[in-house]
C-alpha positions as CSV (number, residue, x, y, z in Angstrom):
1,X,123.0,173.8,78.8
2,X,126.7,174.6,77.6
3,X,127.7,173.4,74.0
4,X,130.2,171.1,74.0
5,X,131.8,169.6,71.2
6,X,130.9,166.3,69.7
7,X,134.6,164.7,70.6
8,X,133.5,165.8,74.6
9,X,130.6,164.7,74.6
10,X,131.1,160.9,73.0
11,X,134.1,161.2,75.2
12,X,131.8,161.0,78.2
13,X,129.4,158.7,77.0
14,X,132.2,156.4,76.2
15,X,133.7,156.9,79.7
16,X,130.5,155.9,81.3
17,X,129.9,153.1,79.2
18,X,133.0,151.5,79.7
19,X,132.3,151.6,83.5
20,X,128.9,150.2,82.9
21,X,130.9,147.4,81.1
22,X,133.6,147.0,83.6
23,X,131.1,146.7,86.6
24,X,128.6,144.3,84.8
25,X,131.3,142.1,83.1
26,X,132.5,140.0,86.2
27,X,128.8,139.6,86.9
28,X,128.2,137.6,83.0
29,X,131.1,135.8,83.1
30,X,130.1,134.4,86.4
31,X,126.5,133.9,85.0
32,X,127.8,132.0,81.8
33,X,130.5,129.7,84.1
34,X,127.5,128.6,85.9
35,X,125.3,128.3,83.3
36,X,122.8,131.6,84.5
37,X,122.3,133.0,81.9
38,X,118.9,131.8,80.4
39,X,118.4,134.6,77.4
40,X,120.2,137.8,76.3
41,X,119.7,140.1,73.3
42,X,121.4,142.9,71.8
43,X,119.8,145.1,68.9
44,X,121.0,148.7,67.3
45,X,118.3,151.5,66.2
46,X,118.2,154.8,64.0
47,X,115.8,157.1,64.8
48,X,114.9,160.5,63.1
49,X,111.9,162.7,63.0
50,X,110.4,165.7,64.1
51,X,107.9,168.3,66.7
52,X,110.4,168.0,69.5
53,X,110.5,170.6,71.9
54,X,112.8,172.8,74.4
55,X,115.4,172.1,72.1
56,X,117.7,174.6,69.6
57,X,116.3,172.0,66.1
58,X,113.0,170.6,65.9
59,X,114.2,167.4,64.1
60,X,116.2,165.2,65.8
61,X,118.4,161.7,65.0
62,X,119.4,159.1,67.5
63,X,121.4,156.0,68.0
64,X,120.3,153.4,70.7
65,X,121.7,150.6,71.9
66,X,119.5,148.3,74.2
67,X,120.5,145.2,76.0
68,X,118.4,142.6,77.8
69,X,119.2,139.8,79.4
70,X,117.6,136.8,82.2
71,X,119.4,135.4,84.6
72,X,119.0,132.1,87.0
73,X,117.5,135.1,89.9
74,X,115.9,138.0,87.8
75,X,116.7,140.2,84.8
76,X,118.7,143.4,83.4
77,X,118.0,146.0,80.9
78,X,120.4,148.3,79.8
79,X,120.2,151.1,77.1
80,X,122.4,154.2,76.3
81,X,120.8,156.8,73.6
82,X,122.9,159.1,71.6
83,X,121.2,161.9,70.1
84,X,122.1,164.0,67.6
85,X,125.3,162.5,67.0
86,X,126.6,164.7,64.0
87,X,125.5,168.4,65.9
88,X,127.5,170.2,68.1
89,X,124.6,169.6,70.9
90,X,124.7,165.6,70.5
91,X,124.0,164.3,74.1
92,X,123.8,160.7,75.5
93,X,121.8,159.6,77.9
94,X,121.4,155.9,79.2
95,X,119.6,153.8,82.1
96,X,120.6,150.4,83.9
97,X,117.5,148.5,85.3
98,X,118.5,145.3,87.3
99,X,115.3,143.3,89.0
100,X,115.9,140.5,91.4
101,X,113.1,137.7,91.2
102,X,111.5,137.1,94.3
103,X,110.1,134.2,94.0
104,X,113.6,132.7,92.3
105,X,115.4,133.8,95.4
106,X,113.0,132.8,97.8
107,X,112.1,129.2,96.3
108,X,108.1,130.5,96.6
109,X,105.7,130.7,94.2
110,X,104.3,134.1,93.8
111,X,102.0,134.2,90.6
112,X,98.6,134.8,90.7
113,X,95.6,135.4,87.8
114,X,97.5,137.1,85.0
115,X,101.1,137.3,87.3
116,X,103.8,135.3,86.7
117,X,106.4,136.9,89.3
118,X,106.8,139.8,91.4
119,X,110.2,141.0,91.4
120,X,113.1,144.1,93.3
121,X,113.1,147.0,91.0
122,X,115.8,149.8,90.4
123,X,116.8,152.3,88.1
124,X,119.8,154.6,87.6
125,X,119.2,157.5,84.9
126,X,122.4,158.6,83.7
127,X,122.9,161.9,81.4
128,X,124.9,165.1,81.5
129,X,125.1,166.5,84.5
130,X,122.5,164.4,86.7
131,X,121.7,160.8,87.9
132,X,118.4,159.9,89.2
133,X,117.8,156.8,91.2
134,X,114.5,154.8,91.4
135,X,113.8,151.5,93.0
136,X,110.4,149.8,94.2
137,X,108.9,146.6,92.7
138,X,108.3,144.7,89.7
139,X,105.7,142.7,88.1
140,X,105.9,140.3,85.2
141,X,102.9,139.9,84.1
142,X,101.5,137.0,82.2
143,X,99.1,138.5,79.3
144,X,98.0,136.5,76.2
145,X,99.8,136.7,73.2
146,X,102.6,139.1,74.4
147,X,106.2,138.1,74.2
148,X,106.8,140.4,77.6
149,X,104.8,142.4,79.6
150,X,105.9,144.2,83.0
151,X,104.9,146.7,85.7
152,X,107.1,148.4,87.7
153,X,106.2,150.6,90.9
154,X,109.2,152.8,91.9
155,X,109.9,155.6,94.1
156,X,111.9,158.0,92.0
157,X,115.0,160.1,93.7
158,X,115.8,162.8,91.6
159,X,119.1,164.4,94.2
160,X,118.3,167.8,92.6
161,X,114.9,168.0,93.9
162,X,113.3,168.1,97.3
163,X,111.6,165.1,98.7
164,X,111.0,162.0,96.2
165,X,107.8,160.8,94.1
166,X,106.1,157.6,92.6
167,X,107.0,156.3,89.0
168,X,104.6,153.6,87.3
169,X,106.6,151.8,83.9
170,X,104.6,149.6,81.8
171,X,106.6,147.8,79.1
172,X,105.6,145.3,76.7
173,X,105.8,143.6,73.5
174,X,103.0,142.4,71.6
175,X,103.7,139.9,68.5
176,X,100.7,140.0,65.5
177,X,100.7,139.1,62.0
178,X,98.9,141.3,59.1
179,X,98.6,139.2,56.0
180,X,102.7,138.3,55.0
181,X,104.1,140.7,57.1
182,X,105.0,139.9,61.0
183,X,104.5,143.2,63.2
184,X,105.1,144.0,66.9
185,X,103.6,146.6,68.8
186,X,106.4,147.3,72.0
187,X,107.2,150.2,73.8
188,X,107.4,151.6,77.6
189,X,105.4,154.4,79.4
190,X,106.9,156.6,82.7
191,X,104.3,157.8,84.6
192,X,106.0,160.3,87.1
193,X,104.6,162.2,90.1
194,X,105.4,166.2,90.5
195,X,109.0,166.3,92.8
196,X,110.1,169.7,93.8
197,X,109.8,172.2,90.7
198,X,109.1,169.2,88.6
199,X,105.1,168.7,87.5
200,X,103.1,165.4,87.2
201,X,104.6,163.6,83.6
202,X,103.7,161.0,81.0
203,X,106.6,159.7,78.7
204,X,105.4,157.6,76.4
205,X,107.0,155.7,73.3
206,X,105.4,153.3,71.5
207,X,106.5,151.9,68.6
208,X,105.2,149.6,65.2
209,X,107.0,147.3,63.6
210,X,107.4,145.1,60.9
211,X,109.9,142.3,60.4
212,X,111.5,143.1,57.4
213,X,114.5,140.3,57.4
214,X,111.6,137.9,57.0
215,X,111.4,138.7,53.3
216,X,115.0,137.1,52.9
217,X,114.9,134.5,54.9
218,X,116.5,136.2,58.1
219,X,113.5,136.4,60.2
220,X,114.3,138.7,63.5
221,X,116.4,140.7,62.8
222,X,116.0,143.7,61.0
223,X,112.6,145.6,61.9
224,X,111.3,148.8,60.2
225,X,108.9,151.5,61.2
226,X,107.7,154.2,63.5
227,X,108.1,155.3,67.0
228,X,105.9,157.9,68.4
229,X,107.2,159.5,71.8
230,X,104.4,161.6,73.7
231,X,105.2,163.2,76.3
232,X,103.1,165.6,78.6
233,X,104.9,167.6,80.5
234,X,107.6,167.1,78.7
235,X,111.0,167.2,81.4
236,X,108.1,168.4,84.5
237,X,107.6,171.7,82.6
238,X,104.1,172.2,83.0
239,X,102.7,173.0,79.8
240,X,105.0,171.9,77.4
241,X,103.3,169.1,75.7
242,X,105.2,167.0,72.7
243,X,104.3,164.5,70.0
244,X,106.6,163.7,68.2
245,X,106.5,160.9,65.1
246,X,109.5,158.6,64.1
247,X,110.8,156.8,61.4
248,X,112.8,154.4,62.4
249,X,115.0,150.8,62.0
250,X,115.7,148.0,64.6
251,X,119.0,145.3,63.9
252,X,118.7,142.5,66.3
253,X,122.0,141.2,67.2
């Protein structure tokens, strides 16, 4: 990949952003006005650590932003990483995942033992130089003790290789208490079938927490702690294999 300045490149991340913004804004406001929305939540993270691979600097910072939100007929997630924001390399990446609720839109109840709703699933991948495209179905999922768990089965489009493949997601986020301290356990996995010169991957990033604005009296939101990614197959290069350990802080806005 061509260096590009750090201007350039938070340049283009801005750029696509802002679009992100401008086509999802007339979508809220109509939510709020008719009283949609049923939950949203914002929160900022620093990352750094090291062991990553097929990369110039085995350490690495990054700065995400997620976004989640319900609606009256499904839900959104929306998050745009910028790594290495103070290298000449820094890159941003980012994902939009809209679901439409099923059984919302259809007035039908479709849970079943441990299901509460089965949902439309998409995602578009957005980072320099490619966009991949996956959409299949979702599954919320209705587990003890979790705040959110979901399964989503997609076909995955990637327009630079031939043919398509599956992609399994598991997210969740598990609540626990350790003597004083309130923890979670959350993360995702991305389970991806082999696509053109692409192998079979795992992407996984879990992360431990512990609620540390609980200590003065601001419970929620500031978190501290680690996030692990694994990945196998890191980027469908066969072989490479990564582990890579995190240190790393969560503001909830």
């Amino acid at each position: 990949m061509k260096k590009r300045s750090i201007r350039s490149v938070l340049s283009t991340g801005f750029k696509t952003l802002a679009l992100t913004a401008l086509f999802l804004a007339p979508c809220a406001a109509q939510e709020a006005q008719a009283g949609m929305t049923l939950w949203n939540q914002t929160n900022l993270q620093y990352l750094w650590g090291g062991k990553f691979k097929l990369q110039e600097n085995s350490t690495q910072s990054t700065i995400t932003i997620e976004h989640a939100n319900g609606w009256k007929y499904g839900d959104n997630f929306l998050f745009f990483d910028v790594t290495n924001p103070d290298r000449e390399n820094a890159a941003i990446y980012g994902e939009l995942s809209p679901r439409l609720s099923l059984g919302k839109i259809t007035g039908r109840d479709l849970s079943a033992p441990l299901v509460k709703d089965v949902l439309l699933a998409g995602t578009l991948e957005v980072g320099q130089g490619f966009r991949n495209y996956l959409y299949g179905v979702g599954l919320s999922l209705n587990l003890p003790k979790f705040n959110f768990a979901d399964l989503n089965v997609y076909v995955r489009n990637d327009p630079k290789q031939a043919g398509s493949t599956y992609q399994v997601t598991p997210c969740w986020q598990l609540p626990f208490t350790v003597g004083k301290a309130d923890m979670i356990f959350e993360g995702f996995t991305d389970i991806a079938g082999s696509e053109g010169d692409l192998s079979f991957n795992i992407d996984a990033q879990p992360r431990l927490l512990m609620d540390l604005g609980k200590f003065w009296d601001a419970p929620g939101s500031v978190f501290v702690g680690t996030e692990v990614i694994y990945w196998h197959n890191k980027y469908g290069v066969k072989g490479v294999n990564e582990f890579a350990p995190q240190a790393m802080i969560k503001f909830v806005m």
